[in-house]
N, C-alpha and C positions, 0 to 999 in steps of 0.2 A: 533705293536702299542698297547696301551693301551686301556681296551673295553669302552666302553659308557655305562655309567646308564641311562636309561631313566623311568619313570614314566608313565605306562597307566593306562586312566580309561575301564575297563572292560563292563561300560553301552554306556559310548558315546565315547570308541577312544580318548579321548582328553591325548595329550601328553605333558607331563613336564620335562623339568628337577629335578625339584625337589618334595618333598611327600608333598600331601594334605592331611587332612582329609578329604575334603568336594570338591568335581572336581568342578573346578569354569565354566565348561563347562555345564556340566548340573543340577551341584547341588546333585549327589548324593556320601551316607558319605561311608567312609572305601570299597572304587573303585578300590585304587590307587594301582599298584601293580606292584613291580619294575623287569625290563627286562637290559640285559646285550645284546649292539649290537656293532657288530663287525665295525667299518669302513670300513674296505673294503667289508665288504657285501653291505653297502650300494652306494660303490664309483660303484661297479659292475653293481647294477641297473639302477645309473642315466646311467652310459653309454651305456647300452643298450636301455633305452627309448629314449635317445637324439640323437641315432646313424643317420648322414646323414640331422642332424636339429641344424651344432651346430653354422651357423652365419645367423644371424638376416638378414631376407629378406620381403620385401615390400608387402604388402598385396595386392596390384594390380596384382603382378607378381606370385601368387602362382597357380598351375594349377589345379582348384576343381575337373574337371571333370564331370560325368554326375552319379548322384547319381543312385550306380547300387543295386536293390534290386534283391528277391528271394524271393520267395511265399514255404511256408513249408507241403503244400497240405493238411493244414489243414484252412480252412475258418475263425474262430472264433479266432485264433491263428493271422492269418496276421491280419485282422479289427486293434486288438488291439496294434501290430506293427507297425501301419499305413502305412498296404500295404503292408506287408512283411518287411522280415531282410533285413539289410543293408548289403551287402560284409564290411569285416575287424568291425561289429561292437560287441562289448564288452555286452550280457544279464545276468542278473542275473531273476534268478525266484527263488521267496521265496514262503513258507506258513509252515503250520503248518505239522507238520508229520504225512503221510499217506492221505494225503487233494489230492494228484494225480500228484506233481509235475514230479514225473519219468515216470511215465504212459506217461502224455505228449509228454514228451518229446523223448519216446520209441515209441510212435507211429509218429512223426512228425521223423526219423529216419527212418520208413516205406518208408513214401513219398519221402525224400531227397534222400538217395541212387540212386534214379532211374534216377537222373543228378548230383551229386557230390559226391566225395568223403568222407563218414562220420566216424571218429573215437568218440566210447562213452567208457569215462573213468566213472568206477565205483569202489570207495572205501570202499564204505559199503556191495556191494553181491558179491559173487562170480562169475565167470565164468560158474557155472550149475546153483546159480540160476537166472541171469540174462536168462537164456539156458528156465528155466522151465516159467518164466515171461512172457519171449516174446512167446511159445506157448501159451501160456492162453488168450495173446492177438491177436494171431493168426497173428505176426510180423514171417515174416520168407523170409527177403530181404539177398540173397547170397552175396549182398558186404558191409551189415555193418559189422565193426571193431570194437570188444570190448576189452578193457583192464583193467584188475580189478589190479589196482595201486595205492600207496598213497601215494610214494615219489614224491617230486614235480620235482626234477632234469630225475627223471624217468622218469618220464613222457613229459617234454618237452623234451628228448632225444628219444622216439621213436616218439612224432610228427613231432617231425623233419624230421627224417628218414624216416616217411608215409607221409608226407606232404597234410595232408586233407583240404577239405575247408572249414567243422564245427568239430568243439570241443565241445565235453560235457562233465563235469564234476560235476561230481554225487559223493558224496556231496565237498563243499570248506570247512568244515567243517573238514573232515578226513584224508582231504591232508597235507603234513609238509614238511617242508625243513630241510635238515641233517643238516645245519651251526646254528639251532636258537635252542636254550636250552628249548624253550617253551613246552609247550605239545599240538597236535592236537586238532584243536580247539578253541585255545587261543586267545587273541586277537592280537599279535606277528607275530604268525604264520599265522591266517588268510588275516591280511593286505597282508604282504610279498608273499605269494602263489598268493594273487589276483593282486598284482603286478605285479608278472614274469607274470600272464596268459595276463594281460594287454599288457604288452610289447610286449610282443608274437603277441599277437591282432593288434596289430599298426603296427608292421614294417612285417611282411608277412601277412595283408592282409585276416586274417583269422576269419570266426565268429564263436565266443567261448560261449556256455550257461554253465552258471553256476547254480548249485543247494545251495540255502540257507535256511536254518531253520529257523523257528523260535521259541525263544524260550519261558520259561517257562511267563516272564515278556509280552510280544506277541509282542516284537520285534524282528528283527533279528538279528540270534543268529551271533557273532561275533566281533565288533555290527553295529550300522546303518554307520560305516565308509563303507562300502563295495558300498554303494548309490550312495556315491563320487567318486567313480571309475568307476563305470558303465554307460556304456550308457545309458542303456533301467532296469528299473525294473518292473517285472511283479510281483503280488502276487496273487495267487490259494485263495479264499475266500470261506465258506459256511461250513456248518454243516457236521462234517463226518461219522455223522448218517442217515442224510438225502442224499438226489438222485442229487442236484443242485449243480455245484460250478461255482464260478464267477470269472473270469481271467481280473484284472483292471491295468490298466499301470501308476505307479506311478511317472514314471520322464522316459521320453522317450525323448530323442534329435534327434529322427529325426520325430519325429509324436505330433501325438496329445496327450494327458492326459487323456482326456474325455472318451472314448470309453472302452465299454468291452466286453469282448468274455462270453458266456454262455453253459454249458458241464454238460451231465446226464453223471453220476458213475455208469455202467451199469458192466454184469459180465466179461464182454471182454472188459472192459478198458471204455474210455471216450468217448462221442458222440455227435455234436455239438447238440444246442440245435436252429435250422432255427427261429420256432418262439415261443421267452421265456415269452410273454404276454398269449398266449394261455396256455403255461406250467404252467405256474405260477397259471392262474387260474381253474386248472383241480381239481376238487371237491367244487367247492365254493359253500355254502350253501345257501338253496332257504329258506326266508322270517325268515332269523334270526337275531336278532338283534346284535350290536357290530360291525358288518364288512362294510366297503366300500371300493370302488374300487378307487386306485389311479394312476396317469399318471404320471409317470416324465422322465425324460430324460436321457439318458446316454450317454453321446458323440451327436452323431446325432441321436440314436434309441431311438425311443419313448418305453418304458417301462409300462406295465399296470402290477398291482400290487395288494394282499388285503391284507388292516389294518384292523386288527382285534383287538378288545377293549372290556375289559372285568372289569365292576366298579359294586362292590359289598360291602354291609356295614362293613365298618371293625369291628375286636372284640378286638381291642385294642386302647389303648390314642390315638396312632400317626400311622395315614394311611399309607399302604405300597402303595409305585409306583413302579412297574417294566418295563422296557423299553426294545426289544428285535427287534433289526432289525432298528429303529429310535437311536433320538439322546438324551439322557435321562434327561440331563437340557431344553432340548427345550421341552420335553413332560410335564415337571414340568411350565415352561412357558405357556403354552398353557393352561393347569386348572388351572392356576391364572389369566387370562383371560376369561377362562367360568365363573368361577365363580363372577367377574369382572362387564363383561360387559353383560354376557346370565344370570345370574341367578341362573345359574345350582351348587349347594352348594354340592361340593365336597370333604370337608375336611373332612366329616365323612366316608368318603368312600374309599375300596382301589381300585388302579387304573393299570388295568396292560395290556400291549400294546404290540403288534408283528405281524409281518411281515409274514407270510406263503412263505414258503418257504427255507426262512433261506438268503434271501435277506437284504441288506444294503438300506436302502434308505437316503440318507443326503441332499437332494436338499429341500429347503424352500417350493416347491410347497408340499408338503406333507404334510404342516400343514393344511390347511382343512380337505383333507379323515382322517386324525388324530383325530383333533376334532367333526366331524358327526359320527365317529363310538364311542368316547368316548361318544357324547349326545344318540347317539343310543343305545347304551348299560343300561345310565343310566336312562332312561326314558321307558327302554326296550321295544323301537318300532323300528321295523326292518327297514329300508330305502325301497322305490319303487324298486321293479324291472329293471334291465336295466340300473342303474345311477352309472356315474363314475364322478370325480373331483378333480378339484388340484386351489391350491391359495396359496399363502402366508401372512400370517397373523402379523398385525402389533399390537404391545403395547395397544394401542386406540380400538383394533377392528376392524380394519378394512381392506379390503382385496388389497390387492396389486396383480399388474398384473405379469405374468413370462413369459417367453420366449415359442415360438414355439408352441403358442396357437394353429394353423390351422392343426400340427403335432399331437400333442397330440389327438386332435379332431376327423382324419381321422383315425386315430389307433383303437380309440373305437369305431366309428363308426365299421370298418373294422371286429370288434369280437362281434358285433351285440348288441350294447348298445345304446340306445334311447335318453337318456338324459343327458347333462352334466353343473355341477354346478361348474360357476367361476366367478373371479373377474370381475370389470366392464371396459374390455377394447376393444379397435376395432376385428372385425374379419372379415373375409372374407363372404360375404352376401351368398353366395352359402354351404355356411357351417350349416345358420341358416337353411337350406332347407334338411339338410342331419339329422340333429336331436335337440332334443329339447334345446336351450340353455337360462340356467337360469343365471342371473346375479343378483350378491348382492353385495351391498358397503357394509355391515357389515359381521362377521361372525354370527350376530344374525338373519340377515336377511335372511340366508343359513342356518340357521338350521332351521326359521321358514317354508321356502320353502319345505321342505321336509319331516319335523317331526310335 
């Protein structure tokens, strides 16, 4: 039979029949890049996914069963799982190169062995140096099974044969199929590799981690078509010059979203981090101005955090703002609002924001501690001792309330902080007794409270 042209874009997957200049998928120009697919490669696939599912039956009569998980004997890992892996489910973990996703997953390989069967496919080391790896992280389980492979028929030909009950494959990136003219890597070959692992995934039963990059753009490399296949996407986040990294679950169909795992880069690998508010604030400076402490949420864990804010007169026309850890149109929002509604004349000043740590913070309650370390800084008087807070700040000035205020509260209480500045909403009367709580309808009125 005659092969098939098809059309990919190389940033978002999107496939054509025919050439774009401009992918009407996501808009960007000279993407499009033509692939030659065989029919029956693909006739091959659907029948294998569809194998034992191919007449339509009633949604009453199918039998779910009792959804069976597996804990990876690592804590920080399952939270963000929610609760552990699913039996037969499909993970992708992405991040940036060298951020620790192998580590991971070499050590949660430790734990597993010592109740299931684990084969880990590696295409990028070797066999010695996988060997030198795992002594440095002092991994040294007699029944894990490595295999350093990158044909994909290879590889599903000795899973077969070992029939384990997780798969890891390190990287999806370097694995290829002999039938696709592409080159490893591509985005041809990626789909199709993470297809047969899928298949594989669904009809025995088996939980598969996959390793993804990301690349230079700081998407994942491949590209974000991989999303779509997966069950659970994890991504490795944080500085890999710094000690923190942050494990967030980007689309998880059997759990939650919210939630994330917390991991020091120590020299023997990764280490959970029990309690990442205390981490977080290990060195925090006593009576200087620019910093305060802020609370927000992640999944169900209250997080405490320090913004640090640094406004200084600029020596040029047009001020610089840098944002580092925040969200850098919301921090440009924010000084249009000091200056607005507080007073505080900004425009000749540059203004530059970050997060210690090397943490993310994206929840709205961070615009308060944003803005008291920005006034703190430029007023250069340092905040009281002791005081954390979180708000959300609207257009007008004014603070709005946010969720899991009595959480937030007990958190800093718990790391011995005395005071805490928030919007004006209910809280539990036993909490006023635990410390001090200030309440302000403006953000002017919270910054006069304190500066």
């Amino acid at each position: 039979m005659k092969q098939k042209t098809v059309y990919l874009c190389s940033d978002c997957g999107y496939e054509s029949p025919k050439w774009f200049g401009k992918c009407p998928s996501c808009g960007a120009w000279n993407t499009m890049s033509e692939f030659k697919v065989k029919p029956e490669s693909a006739a091959r696939g659907t029948d294998t996914f569809q194998r034992g599912a191919s007449r339509p039956t009633l949604l009453k009569d199918i039998d779910s069963g009792d959804e069976s998980r597996f804990h990876s004997g690592i804590g920080e890992l399952d939270r963000v799982l929610g609760g552990g892996a699913v039996h037969g489910s499909f993970v992708l973990v992405g991040g940036e190169p060298g951020i620790g996703k192998s580590t991971l997953l070499l050590q949660m390989c430790q734990e597993m062995c010592k109740s299931a069967r684990v084969l880990y496919v590696s295409g990028e080391e070797s066999l010695r140096q996988i060997k030198l790896r795992a002594a440095r992280l002092h991994i040294s389980s007699p029944d894990l099974y490595i295999l350093s492979e990158t044909d994909m028929e290879q590889i599903i030909a000795e899973t077969e044969q070992m029939a384990p009950d997780i798969l890891i494959v390190d990287s999806i990136q370097t694995v290829y199929k002999r039938d696709l003219t592409a080159a490893p890597g591509g985005t041809t070959q990626i789909k199709e590799c993470a297809m047969s692992l899928m298949q594989y995934a669904k009809n025995k039963n088996v939980t598969i981690f996959i390793v993804g990059h990301v690349n230079k753009e700081g998407t994942l490399a491949g590209p974000k078509i991989l999303e779509h296949m997966v069950d659970c996407v994890l991504y490795f986040e944080g500085e890999t010059t710094g000690p923190f990294r942050c494990l967030r679950a980007a689309k998880n169909r059997y759990g939650s979203t919210n939630e994330i795992g917390v991991f020091e880069m120590s020299d023997h690998g990764l280490l959970e981090v029990q309690n990442p508010s205390a981490a977080m604030l290990a060195g925090h400076p006593q009576g200087a101005s620019g910093n305060c402490i802020a609370c927000v949420m992640e999944g169900s864990r209250p997080l405490l955090a320090e913004v640090q804010a640094l406004a200084a007169k600029t020596q040029f026309g047009v001020p610089r703002r840098t944002a580092a850890g925040v969200d850098y149109n919301r921090m440009v929002l924010l000084l249009a609002i000091l200056e607005k509604r507080c007073g505080l004349f900004l425009s000749s000043s540059d203004v530059y924001v970050n997060v210690v740590g090397g943490m993310r913070l994206d929840e709205p309650a961070v615009d308060l501690p944003m803005v008291l370390s920005i006034a703190s800084s430029f007023r250069d008087k340092p905040l009281p001792e002791g005081v954390m807070s979180f708000g959300e700040i609207g257009l007008t000035g004014e603070l709005r309330a946010v969720s899991n205020a009595a959480q937030r509260i007990n958190e800093a209480y718990r790391l011995g902080f005395h005071t805490c500045v928030m919007p004006m909403q209910e809280i539990d009367e036993e909490l006023t007794k635990k410390m001090n709580i200030v309440r302000a309808k403006t953000v002017a009125d919270a910054i006069r409270a304190v500066l």
